[in-house]
Structures are given as C-alpha cells and as structure tokens.
LONU-807571 format. One record per residue (C-alpha): residue number from 1; y, z, x; residue in one letter. Coordinates in steps of 0.1 Angstrom, whole numbers, plus 5000, padded with zeros to 4 digits. Example, Ala and Ser with C-alpha at 12.3 -4.5 7.8 and 13.67 -1.06 7.14 Angstrom:
2
{resi: 1&north: 4955&up: 5078&east: 5123&resn: A};
{resi: 2&north: 4989&up: 5071&east: 5137&resn: S};
END
This chain:
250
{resi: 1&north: 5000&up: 5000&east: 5000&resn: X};
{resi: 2&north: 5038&up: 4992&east: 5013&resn: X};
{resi: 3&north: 5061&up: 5012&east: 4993&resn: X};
{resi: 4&north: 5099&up: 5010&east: 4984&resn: X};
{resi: 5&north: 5108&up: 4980&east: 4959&resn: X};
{resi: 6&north: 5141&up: 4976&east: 4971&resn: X};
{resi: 7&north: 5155&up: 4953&east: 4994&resn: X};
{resi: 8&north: 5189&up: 4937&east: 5012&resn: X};
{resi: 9&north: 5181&up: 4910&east: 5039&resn: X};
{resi: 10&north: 5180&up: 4875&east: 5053&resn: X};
{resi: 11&north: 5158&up: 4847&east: 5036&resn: X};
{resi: 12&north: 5132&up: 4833&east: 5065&resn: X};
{resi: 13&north: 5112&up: 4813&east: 5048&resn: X};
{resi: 14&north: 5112&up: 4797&east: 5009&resn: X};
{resi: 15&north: 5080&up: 4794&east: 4985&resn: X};
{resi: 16&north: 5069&up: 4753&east: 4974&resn: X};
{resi: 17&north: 5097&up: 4747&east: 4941&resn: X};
{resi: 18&north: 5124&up: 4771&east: 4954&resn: X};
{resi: 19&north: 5154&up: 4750&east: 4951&resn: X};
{resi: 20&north: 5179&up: 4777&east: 4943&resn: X};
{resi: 21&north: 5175&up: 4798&east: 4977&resn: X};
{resi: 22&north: 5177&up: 4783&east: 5013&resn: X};
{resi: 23&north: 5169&up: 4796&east: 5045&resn: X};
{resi: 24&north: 5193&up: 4820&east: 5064&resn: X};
{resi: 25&north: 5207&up: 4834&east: 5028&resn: X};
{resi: 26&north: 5217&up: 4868&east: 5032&resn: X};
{resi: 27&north: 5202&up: 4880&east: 4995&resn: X};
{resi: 28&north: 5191&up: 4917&east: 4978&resn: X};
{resi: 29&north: 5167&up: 4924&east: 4954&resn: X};
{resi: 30&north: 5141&up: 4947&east: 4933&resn: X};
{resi: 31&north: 5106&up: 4938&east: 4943&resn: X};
{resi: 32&north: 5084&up: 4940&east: 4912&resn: X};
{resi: 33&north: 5062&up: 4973&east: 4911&resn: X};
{resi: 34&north: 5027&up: 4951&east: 4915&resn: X};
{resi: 35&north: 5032&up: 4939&east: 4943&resn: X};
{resi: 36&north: 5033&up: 4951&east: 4978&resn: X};
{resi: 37&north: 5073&up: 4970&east: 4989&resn: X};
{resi: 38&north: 5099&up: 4961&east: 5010&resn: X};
{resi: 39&north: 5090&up: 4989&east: 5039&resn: X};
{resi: 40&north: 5081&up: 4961&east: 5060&resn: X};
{resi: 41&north: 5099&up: 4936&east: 5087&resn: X};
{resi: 42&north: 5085&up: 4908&east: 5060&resn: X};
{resi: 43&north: 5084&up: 4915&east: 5018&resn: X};
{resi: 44&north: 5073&up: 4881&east: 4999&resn: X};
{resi: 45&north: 5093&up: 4882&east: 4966&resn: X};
{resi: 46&north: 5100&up: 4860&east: 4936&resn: X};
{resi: 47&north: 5129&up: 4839&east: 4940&resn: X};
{resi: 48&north: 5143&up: 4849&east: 4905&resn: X};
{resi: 49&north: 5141&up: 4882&east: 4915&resn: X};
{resi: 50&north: 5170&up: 4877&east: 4944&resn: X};
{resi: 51&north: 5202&up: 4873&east: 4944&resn: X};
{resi: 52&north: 5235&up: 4872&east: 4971&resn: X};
{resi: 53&north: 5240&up: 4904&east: 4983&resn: X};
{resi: 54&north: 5278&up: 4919&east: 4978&resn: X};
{resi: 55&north: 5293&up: 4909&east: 5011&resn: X};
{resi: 56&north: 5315&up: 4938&east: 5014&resn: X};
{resi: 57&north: 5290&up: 4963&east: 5021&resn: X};
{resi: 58&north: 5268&up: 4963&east: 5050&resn: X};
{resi: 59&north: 5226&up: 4956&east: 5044&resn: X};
{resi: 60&north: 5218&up: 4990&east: 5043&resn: X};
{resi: 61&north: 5248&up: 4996&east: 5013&resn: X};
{resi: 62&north: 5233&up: 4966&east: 4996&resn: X};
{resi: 63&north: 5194&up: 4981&east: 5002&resn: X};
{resi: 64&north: 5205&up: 5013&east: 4982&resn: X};
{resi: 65&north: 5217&up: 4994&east: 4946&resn: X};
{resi: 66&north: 5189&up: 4967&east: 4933&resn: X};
{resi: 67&north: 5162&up: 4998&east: 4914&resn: X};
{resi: 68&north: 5187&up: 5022&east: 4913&resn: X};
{resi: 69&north: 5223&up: 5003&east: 4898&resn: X};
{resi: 70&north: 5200&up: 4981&east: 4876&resn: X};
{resi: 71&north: 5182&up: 5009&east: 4859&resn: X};
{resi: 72&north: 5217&up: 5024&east: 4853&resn: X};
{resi: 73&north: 5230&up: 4989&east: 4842&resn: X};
{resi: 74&north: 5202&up: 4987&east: 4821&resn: X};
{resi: 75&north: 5203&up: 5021&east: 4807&resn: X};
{resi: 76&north: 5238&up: 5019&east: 4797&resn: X};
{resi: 77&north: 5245&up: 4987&east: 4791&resn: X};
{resi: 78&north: 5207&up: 4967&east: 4780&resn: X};
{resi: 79&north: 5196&up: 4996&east: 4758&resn: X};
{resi: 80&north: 5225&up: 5025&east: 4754&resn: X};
{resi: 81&north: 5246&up: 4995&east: 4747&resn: X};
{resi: 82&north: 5280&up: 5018&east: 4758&resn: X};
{resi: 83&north: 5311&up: 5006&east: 4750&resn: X};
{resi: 84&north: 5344&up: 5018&east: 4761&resn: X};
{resi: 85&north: 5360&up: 5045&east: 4741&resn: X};
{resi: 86&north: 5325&up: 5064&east: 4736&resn: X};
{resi: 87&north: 5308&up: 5099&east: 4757&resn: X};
{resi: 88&north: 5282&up: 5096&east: 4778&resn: X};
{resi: 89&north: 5263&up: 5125&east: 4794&resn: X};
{resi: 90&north: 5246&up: 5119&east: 4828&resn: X};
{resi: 91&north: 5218&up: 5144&east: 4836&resn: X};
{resi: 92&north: 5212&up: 5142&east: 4873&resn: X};
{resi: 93&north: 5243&up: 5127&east: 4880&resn: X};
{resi: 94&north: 5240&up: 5129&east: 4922&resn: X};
{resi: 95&north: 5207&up: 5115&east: 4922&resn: X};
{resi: 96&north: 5199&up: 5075&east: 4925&resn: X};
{resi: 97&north: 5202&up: 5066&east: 4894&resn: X};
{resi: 98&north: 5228&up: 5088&east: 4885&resn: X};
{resi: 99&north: 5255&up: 5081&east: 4913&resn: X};
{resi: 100&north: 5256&up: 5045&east: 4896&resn: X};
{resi: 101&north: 5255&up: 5050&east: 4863&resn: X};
{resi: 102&north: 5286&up: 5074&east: 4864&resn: X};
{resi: 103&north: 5305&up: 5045&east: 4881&resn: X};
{resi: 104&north: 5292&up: 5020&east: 4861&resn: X};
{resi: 105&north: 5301&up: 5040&east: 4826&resn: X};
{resi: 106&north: 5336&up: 5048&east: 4838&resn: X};
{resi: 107&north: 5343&up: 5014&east: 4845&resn: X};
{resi: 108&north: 5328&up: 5002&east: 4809&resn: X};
{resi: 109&north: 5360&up: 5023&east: 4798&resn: X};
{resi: 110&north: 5336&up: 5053&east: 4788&resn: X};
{resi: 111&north: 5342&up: 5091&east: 4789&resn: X};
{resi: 112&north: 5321&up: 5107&east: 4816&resn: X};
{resi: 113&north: 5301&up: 5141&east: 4818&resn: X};
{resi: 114&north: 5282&up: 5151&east: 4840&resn: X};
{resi: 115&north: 5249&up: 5173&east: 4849&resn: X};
{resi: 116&north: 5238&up: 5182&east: 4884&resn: X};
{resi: 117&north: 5239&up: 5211&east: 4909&resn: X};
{resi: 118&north: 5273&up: 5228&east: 4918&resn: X};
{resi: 119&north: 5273&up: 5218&east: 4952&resn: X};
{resi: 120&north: 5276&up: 5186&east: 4941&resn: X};
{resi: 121&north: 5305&up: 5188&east: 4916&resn: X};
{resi: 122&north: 5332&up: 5171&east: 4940&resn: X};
{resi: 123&north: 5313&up: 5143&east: 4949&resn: X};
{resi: 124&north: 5304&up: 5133&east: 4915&resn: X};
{resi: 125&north: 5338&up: 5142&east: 4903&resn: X};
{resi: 126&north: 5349&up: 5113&east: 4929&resn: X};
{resi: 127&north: 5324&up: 5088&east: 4911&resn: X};
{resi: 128&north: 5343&up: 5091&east: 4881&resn: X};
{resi: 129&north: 5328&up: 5117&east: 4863&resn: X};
{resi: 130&north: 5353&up: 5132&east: 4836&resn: X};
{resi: 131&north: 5338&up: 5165&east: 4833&resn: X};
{resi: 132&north: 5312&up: 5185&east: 4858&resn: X};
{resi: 133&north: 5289&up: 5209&east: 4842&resn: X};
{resi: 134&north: 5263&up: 5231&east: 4867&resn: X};
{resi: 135&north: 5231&up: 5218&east: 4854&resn: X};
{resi: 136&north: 5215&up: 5258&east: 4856&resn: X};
{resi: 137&north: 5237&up: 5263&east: 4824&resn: X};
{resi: 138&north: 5230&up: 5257&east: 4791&resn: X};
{resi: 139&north: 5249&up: 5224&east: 4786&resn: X};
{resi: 140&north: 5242&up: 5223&east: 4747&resn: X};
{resi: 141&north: 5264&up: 5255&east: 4737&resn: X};
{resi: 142&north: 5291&up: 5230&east: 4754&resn: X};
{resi: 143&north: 5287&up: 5198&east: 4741&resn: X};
{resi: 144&north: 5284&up: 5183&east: 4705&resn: X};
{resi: 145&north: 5289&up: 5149&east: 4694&resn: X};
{resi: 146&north: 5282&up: 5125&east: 4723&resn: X};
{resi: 147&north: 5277&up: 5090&east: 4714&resn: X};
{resi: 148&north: 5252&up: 5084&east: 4746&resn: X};
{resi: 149&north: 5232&up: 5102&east: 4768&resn: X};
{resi: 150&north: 5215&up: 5094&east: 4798&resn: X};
{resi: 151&north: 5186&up: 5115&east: 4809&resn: X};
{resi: 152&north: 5172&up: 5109&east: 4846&resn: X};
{resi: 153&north: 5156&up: 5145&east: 4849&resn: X};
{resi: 154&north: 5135&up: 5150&east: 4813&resn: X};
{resi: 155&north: 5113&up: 5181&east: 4806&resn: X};
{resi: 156&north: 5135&up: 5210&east: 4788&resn: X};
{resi: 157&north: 5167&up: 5190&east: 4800&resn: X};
{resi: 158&north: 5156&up: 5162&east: 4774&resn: X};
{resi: 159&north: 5144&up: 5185&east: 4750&resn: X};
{resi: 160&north: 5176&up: 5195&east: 4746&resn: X};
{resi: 161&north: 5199&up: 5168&east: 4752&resn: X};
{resi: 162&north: 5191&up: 5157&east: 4711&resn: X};
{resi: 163&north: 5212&up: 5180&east: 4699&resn: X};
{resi: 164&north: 5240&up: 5174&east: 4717&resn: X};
{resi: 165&north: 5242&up: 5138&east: 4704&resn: X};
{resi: 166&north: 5257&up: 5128&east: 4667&resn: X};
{resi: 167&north: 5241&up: 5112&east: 4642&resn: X};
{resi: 168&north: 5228&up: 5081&east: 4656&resn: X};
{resi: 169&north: 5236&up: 5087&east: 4691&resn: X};
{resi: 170&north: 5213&up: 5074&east: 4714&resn: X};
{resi: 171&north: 5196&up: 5090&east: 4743&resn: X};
{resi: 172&north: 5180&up: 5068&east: 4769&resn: X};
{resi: 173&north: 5150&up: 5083&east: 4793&resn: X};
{resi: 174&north: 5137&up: 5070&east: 4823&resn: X};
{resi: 175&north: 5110&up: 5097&east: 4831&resn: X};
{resi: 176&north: 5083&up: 5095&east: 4802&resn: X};
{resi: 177&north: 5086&up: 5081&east: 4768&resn: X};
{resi: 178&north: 5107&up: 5106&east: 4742&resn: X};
{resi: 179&north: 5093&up: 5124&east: 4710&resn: X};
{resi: 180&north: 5097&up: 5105&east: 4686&resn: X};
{resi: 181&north: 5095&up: 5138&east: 4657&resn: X};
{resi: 182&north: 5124&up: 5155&east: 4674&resn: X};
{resi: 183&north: 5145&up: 5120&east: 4675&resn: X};
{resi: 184&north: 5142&up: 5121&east: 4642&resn: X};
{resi: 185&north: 5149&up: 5151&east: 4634&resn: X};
{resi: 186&north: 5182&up: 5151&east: 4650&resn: X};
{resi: 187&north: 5192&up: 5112&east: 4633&resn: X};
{resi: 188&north: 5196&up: 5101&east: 4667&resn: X};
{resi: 189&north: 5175&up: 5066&east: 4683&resn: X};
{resi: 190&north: 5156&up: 5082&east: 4717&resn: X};
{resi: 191&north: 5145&up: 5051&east: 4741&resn: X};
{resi: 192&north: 5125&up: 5048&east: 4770&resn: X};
{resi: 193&north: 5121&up: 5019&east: 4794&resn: X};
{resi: 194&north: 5109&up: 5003&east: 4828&resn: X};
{resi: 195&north: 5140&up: 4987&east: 4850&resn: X};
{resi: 196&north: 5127&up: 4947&east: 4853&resn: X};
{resi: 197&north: 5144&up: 4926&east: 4880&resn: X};
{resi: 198&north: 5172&up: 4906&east: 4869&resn: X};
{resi: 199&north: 5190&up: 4879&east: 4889&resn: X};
{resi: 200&north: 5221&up: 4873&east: 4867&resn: X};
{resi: 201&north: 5226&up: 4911&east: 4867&resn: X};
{resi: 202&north: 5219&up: 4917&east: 4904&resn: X};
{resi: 203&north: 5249&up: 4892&east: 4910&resn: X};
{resi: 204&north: 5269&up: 4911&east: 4881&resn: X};
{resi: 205&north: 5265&up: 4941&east: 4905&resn: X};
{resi: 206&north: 5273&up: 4924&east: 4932&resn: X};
{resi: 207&north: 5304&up: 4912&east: 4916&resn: X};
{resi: 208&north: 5314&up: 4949&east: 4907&resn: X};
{resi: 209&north: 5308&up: 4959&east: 4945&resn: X};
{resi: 210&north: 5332&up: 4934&east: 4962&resn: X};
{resi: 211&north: 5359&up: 4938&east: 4936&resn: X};
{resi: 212&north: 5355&up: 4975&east: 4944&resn: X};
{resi: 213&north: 5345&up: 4985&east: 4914&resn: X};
{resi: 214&north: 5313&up: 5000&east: 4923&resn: X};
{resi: 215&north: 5303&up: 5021&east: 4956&resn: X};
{resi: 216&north: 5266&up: 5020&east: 4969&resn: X};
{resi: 217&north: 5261&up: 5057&east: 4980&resn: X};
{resi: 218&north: 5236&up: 5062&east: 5008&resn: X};
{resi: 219&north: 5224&up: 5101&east: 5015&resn: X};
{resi: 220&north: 5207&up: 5090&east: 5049&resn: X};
{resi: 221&north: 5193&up: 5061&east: 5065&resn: X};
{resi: 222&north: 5160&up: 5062&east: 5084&resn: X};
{resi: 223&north: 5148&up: 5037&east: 5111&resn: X};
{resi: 224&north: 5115&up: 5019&east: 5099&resn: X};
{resi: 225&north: 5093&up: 5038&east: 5127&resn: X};
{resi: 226&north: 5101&up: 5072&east: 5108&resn: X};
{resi: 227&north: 5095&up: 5062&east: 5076&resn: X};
{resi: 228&north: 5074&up: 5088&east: 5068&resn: X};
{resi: 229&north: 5102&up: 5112&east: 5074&resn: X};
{resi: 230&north: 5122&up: 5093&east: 5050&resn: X};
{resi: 231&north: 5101&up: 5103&east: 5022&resn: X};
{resi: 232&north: 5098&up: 5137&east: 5031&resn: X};
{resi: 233&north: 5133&up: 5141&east: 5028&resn: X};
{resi: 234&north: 5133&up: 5140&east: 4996&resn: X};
{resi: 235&north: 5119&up: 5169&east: 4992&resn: X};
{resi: 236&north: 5146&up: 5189&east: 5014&resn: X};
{resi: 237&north: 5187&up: 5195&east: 4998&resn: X};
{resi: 238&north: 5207&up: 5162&east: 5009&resn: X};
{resi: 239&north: 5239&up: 5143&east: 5004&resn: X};
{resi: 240&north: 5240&up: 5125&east: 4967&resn: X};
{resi: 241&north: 5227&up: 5093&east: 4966&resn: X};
{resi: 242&north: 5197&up: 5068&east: 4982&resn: X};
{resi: 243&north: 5182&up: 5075&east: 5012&resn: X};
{resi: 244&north: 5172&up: 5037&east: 5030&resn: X};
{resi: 245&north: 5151&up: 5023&east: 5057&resn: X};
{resi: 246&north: 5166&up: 5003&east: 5080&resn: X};
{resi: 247&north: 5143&up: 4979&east: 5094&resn: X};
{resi: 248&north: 5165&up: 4961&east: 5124&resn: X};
{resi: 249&north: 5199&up: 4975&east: 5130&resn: X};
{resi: 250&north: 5228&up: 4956&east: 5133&resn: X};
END
C-alpha cells in the first residue's frame, strides 16, 4: 500500500488519449482512494482528476489543498449549499478540513463560528472565523438557529450539533453517516458524503489561491525518507493545518 491521495507536482509522462495534459505541466490533484497514493517519487493518476496547480504557492502549499479544500468545497458549497448572508458552524476548525472550510465560508459572504481547542483561537480567528468557541464547552447552550453546520469531529460533537440548527438547517458530516431518527426529530436535513476528485473545482481553488482569496496552511512538512514520522505526528499537538511530504526539494 502507498498512502496519501494528495498531490502537487510535474507531469513526466501522459496515458494513450490524454490530449488535455502535456509533459512538464506543473498540475495538483486528489488521487482516488483505490488506487495506490502519492507518497512516492511517481503516482499514476487519471488525467480528469488534475488540474494547474495555483502558481502563487509553492508545491508543498499546493500538496496541502486537493482532499482537504475540496471536501470543504464540497461540504459547503456541493451539499450545504451555503449562501452568503447565512451561519455556519465549523467543528474542528484548525484541522485539514477545517482550516479551509472557514476560508472558503467567509468568502461565500457567510457568518463564521468556530469549534476547536483554545490554543488555537487566534489562528483560526485569522482564517476568518467570526466567533471562537473552546470546543471543551458545551457549544449548544450558546448557539441556536444556525442555518449550516459542518461537522469534521462526530461522536457526541454531532450528536449535538442538531439542535443547534433551525428548522431545516442542514448539517453535513464527514466521519460516519448521521441518524437519521434524531435529524428528524429536530426538522433539520443531516448528510453525509465521500470528497470525489473534481477538475473544474480543483481549478476553482486554484483560482481562489492566486487571487488570494484562499491560504493553504501547512502544520509541518516531512522529507519522503521520514515518512513514517510524518504520520506519527499526528498523533502529537501541532500547528493547524496539513502536514505534507516533500518528495524533492526545491
């Protein structure tokens, strides 16, 4: 097995039929999750699944948006289907997913809370969070009537994230699929979903990064050879944000 499914590098060599792509293009992607990852000098991909990388950012940036700013995109945007005027809450706002999908829902024009550890507050506050609340308090004697919530960490966290929502809010989770019974019970449409690779939204991304619109947030980057280590980090406290392999530096 070669994990990681993400990827920001330089096309060497194009697939019979790939007319779109040439040699030397300097493209990121998500690699599909059934096939083999990108922790390797070489990752074979579907062309569809590519796109140009922002150019503003360096390969390393660009390595830490495709699974992460597509499942916020997709959250938010696909399936949430936040507009600008309405509240969104973020659980887990200073983790991969979350660091994006504050961005990305304060620049659809949305109102911004925010869930995550203390130590975090500033940094989150900086991604354009509109409120900070220390995720070991009980966020639902805060909050009522949220049009959209986004839950990255489930368990009791999702379990009570419906009531915070009105009637017909939706909540979108990425961990496990929600119950159903209590989504009813509270009036409110509970989703869960897979992120799929997207060209036409990777370079929609893209677009947001080089305007600067949108800030890929590494935590720590890892040569290839200690990639091992990379993954174990996750377990220790670290910076918010993706932590990336760099496989040549440059």
């Amino acid at each position: 097995m070669i994990p990681a499914h993400e990827v920001s590098g330089v096309v060497a060599a194009l697939g019979p039929g790939v007319a779109d792509l040439a040699t030397g293009d300097e493209v990121y992607g998500l690699v599909d999750f059934d096939r083999d990852g990108a922790a390797a000098e070489f990752v074979t991909v579907p062309a569809a699944a590519l796109a140009g990388r922002p150019r503003t950012v360096s390969h390393a940036e660009a390595a830490a948006l495709p699974l992460a700013s597509l499942t916020a995109w997709q959250a938010l945007v696909d399936h949430a289907g936040l507009t600008s005027g309405e509240t969104v809450l973020v659980h887990g706002a200073a983790g991969g997913v979350g660091v994006y999908a504050v961005q990305l829902a304060a620049d659809l024009g949305a109102r911004v809370i925010a869930t995550d550890l203390p130590q975090h507050a500033k940094a989150v506050r900086e991604l354009g969070a509109d409120r900070f609340i220390d995720a070991t308090e009980p966020f639902e004697e805060a909050l009522t009537d949220l049009d959209v919530v986004l839950d990255t960490v489930g368990g009791a966290t999702r379990t009570r994230s419906y009531q915070v929502l009105r009637p017909g809010g939706r909540l979108v989770t990425l961990g496990s699929p929600p119950d159903e019974d209590l989504a009813r019970a509270h009036g409110v449409h509970a989703m869960f979903f897979v992120v799929r690779p997207d060209r036409t939204e990777l370079n929609r991304l893209a677009g947001l990064v080089d305007a600067g619109r949108l800030r890929p947030v590494v935590s720590r980057a890892f040569p290839l050879a200690d990639g091992r280590a990379a993954y174990a980090s996750g377990a220790q406290p670290r910076q918010p944000g993706k932590v990336v392999l760099v496989v040549r530096p440059t």
